[in-house]
Residue, then its C-alpha position, 0 to 999 in steps of 0.5 A: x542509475x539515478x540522477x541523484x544517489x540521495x533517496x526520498x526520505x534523504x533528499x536536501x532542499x534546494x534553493x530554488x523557489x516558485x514552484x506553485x502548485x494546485x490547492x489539495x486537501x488533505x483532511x479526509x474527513x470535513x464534515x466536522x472541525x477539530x478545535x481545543x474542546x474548552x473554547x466556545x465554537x467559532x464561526x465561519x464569515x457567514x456566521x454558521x458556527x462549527x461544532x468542536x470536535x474532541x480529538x481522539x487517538x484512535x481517530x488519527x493515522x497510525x502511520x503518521x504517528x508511527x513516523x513521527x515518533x520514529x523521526x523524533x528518535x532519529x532527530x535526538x540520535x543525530x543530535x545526541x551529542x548536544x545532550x547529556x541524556x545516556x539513553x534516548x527518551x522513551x517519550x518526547x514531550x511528556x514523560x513515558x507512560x503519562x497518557x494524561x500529559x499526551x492527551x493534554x498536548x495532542x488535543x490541543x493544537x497551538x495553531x489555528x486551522x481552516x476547518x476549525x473557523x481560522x482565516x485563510x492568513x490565520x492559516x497560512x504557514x512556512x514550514x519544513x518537511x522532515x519526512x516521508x511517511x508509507x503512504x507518500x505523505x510527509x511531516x512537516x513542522x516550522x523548525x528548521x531542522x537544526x531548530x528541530x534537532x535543538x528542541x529534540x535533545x532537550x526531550x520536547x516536541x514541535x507541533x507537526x503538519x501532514x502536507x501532501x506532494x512534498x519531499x524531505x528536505x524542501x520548504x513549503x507554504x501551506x494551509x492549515x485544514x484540520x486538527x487531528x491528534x498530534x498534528x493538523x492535516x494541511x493543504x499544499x499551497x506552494x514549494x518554496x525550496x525544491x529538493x534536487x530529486x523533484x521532477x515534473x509530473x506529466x499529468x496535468x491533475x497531479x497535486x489535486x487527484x487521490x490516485x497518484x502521490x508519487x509522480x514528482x519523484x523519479x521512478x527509480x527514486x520511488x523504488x528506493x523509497x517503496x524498499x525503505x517502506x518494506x524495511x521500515x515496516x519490518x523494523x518497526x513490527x521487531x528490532x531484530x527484523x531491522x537486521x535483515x536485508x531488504x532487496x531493491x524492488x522489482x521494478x514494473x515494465x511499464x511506470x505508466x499505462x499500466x492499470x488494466x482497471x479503474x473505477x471513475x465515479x461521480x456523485x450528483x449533488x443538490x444544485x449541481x447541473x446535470x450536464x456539469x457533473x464531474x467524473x472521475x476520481x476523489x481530490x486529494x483529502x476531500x470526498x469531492x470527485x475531481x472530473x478528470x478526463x483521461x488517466x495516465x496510469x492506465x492502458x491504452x485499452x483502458x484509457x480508450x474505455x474510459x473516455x467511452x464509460x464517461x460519455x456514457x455516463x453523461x449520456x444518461x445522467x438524468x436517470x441516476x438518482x445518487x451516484x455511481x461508480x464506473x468499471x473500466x477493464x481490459x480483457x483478452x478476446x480473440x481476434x478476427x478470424x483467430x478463434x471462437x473461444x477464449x479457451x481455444x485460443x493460445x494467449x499469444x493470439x489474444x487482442x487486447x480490448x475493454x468492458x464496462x460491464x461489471x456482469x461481463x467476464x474478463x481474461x488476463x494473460x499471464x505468459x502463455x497462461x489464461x485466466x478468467x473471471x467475472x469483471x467485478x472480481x479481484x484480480x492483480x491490475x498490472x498484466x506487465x508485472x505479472x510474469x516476473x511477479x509470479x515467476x519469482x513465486x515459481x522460483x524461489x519454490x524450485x530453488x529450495x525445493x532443489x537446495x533442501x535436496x541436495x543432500x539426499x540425491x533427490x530430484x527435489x524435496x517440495x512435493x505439494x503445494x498449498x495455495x491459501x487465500x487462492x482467488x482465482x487460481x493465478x498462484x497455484x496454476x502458475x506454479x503446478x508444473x513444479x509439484x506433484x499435487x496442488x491444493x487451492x483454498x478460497x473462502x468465495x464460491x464464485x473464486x473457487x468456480x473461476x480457479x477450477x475453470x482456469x486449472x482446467x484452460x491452462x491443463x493443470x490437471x494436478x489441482x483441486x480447489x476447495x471452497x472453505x476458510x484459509x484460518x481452517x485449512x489443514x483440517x483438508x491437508x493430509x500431505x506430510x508437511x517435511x515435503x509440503x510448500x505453503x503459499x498464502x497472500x492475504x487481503x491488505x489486513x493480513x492474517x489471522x492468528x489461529x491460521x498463522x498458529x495452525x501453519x505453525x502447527x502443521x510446519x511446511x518445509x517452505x513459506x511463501x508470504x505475499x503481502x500488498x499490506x507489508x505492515x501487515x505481513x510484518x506483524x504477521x511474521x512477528x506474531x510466528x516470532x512470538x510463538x517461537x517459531x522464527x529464528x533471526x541471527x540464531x535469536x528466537x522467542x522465549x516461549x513456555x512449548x517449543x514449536x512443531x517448526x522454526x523457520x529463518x527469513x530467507x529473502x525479503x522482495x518488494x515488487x512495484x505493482x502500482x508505479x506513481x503511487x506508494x503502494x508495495x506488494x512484498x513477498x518473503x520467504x521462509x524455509x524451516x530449519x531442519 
């Protein structure tokens, strides 16, 4: 059990002080300042001016404003007593639906910021932090809370401060970088009131390097707050969808040297010695690579591999002429005496070693199955999850394959199963045994090649993998759907509507979803309710036809594929009422 029953996004600061840490930015565009468009450019102390920078919506983060909204809304809820408003406002600082007022707020920030030509004490700031927005930055703003809540009842807003490495509740110095719509990036200078939940981090580069944002959290504090993240998505994509349970994440083996791949890269700048180029990863907020000798977060192999690829790559600067990105990735060869080949080879045998050639292939085990593919290629970085990842896939299908028959006697409904954005073939395979026939589908030629090698490794002699688009996949479906099972897992962006409208169309007896984008997934799955065919507490969408299918969310589960970082992989089921 945690230290504190608090989670991230609930957390009190404390008042301890001085805790310092590494200057981080976190504008992650610097090429240009964001200034009010009326005042003349300013200058830096050499004279140079910036060119203004017209502040623009579109340009700003939409899960900042989303959480910003979201915390203004929650703020005047705790304070509505102190309001004789009966209903929360649809808008705060402007009135709903005024754009021009909005416009005129956002662009123009009552603060000065570094990149807007500021000094350094122009800049400098105490402010508090409210929130923890999906990717592990927070809101900030200088009122306390209590002058938070006061400024909300009243329907207005404070100007707000994106600080990375922070946690709810704690108070912070920070620097002012770069003006955005509605709130100014900001480097983290110092904590000067620590949250009770803030731990250590044991990596020295924490609070400069992008790849990590969640290493001052305890693990099982980052787990309640990925599951927050799976439930908020879903809340904000529908109210309805706020109701429904999200189940605690499925936590990885290993929160540390789990990665079997990454990817240092380096950058040869004019005037930069060519034995002093750093390697490694960007700093928080800036295109500057931060040299970084060695990555927590990986294997051991992979750790081993990347001190190699860096002192390569040192080796032969002088012959690179821009740049490069590095690959480093754990396979899986036979062991001295154990075998010639991969295939001949149970997976059991296999010894763990690293390429840093991205022409070479690459074998993952997943329990006792084997998958191969070209070291370039997609495929999930964290082995020790992977087992439980793909065999809760297994599982759900299995259950409501047997739950949907108990009443006719059978041994079970699913008889086929549909495996959408398939890559390499980790799904279908790991789920064969359970169905008749297993259809695989993939948009690449070379991923296609891959699944039917590894069908054929791993003897699963009940697939075929056809090379076309997810969005056109049952026009090749000739299964009756009453006992056909549907899994898709899509890039980050999500699906497309035609291909969510002919799943639809088709109607699978079960849906399974896995999302590494749960934003995305939401607004997926709120898209199928639009059309009417997703029923939340016996509520459905008005819609002019009635849908071949309707289908219930039987079960929301997130699962912690990248420990110390704020990403969330999610996989929702959902079963078709008959």
């Amino acid at each position: 059990m945690p230290e504190h029953s608090a989670d991230i996004s609930m957390s009190q600061s404390a008042p301890d002080t001085g805790l310092k840490r590494a200057v981080s930015p976190s504008n992650l565009n610097t090429d240009s300042a964001g200034a009010k468009p009326e005042q003349k450019r300013p200058k830096t102390q050499q004279g140079r001016p910036h060119r203004p920078r017209r502040l623009r919506k579109a340009d700003a983060d939409e899960t900042v404003l989303d959480a910003i909204e979201l915390l203004l809304r929650e703020t005047w809820l705790n304070g509505r007593s102190a309001t004789d408003c009966p209903g929360i406002p649809a808008a705060f600082g402007w009135s709903s639906g005024d754009q021009d007022a909005e416009a005129a707020y956002s662009r123009s920030p009552p603060i000065p910021a570094k990149l807007a030509g500021a000094s350094e004490a122009e800049c400098t700031f105490d402010v508090y932090v409210h929130e923890m927005t999906e990717r592990g930055v927070s809101i900030a703003a200088r009122e306390t809370p209590e002058q938070l809540r006061e400024l909300v009842s009243q329907g207005q807003r404070p100007w707000f401060f994106v600080v990375p490495f922070t946690l709810k509740g704690e108070q912070a110095r920070i620097r002012s970088v770069r003006h955005e719509w509605g709130y100014t990036q900001s480097d983290l200078l110092e904590v000067t009131g620590k949250s009770p939940l803030r731990i250590e981090a044991p990596c020295a580069y924490f609070g400069r390097c992008s790849g990590c944002q969640l290493q001052h959290v305890g693990y099982n504090h980052q787990l309640e707050f990925k599951r927050q993240v799976v439930e908020r998505a879903f809340a904000h994509a529908n109210p309805l969808f706020g109701k429904l349970p999200v189940s605690s994440v499925s936590q990885s083996p290993l929160p540390y040297g789990y990665r079997t791949k990454l990817t240092p890269h380096f950058d040869l700048r004019k005037n930069t010695p060519i034995d002093n180029v750093p390697i490694g990863f960007n700093i928080a907020g800036q295109r500057r690579v931060l040299d970084i000798e060695d990555c927590m977060i990986g294997t051991d192999v992979v750790r081993r591999g990347f001190a190699q690829a860096r002192k390569d790559a040192h080796a032969k600067m002088a012959s690179y002429k821009r740049g490069a990105t590095l690959l480093v990735r754990e396979t899986n060869v036979p062991g001295e005496g154990v075998g010639t080949s991969v295939a001949d080879t149970p997976a059991a045998e296999l010894v763990k070693e690293y390429t840093l050639d991205p022409k070479s292939w690459v074998t993952d085990t997943v329990g006792d199955l084997k998958f191969r593919y070209p070291a370039s290629s997609f495929f999930q970085n964290n082995a020790s999850i992977l087992p439980a990842f793909t065999g809760y896939v297994r599982e759900e299908l299995h259950k409501w394959s047997g739950q949907l028959a108990a009443n006719d006697g059978s041994d079970g409904v699913l008889k086929t199963l549909i495996d959408a954005y398939c890559g390499s073939g980790l799904f279908g395979i790991a789920c064969h045994q359970d169905f008749e026939k297993v259809l695989g589908i993939e948009i690449s030629n070379e991923s296609i090649s891959c699944a039917g090698d590894n069908a054929k490794m791993n003897g699963a002699t009940n697939t075929d993998f056809l090379l076309g688009d997810a969005a056109r996949l049952f026009e090749k479906v000739d299964s009756d759907p009453s006992s056909t099972a549907v899994i898709i897992d899509p890039p980050r962006k999500g699906s497309n509507p035609d291909f969510l409208d002919q799943l639809i169309a088709y109607g699978p007896r079960v849906i399974v979803y896995i999302a590494c984008g749960v934003p995305a997934q939401a607004r997926d799955i709120n898209h199928m309710y639009s059309r009417g065919a997703i029923s939340v507490d016996g509520h459905t969408a008005t819609v002019d036809s009635k849908p071949t299918a309707v289908y219930r969310i039987a079960a929301i589960q997130p699962f912690d594929l990248f420990p110390q970082t704020y990403h969330v992989e999610n996989i929702v089921t959902l079963v078709r009422e008959d």
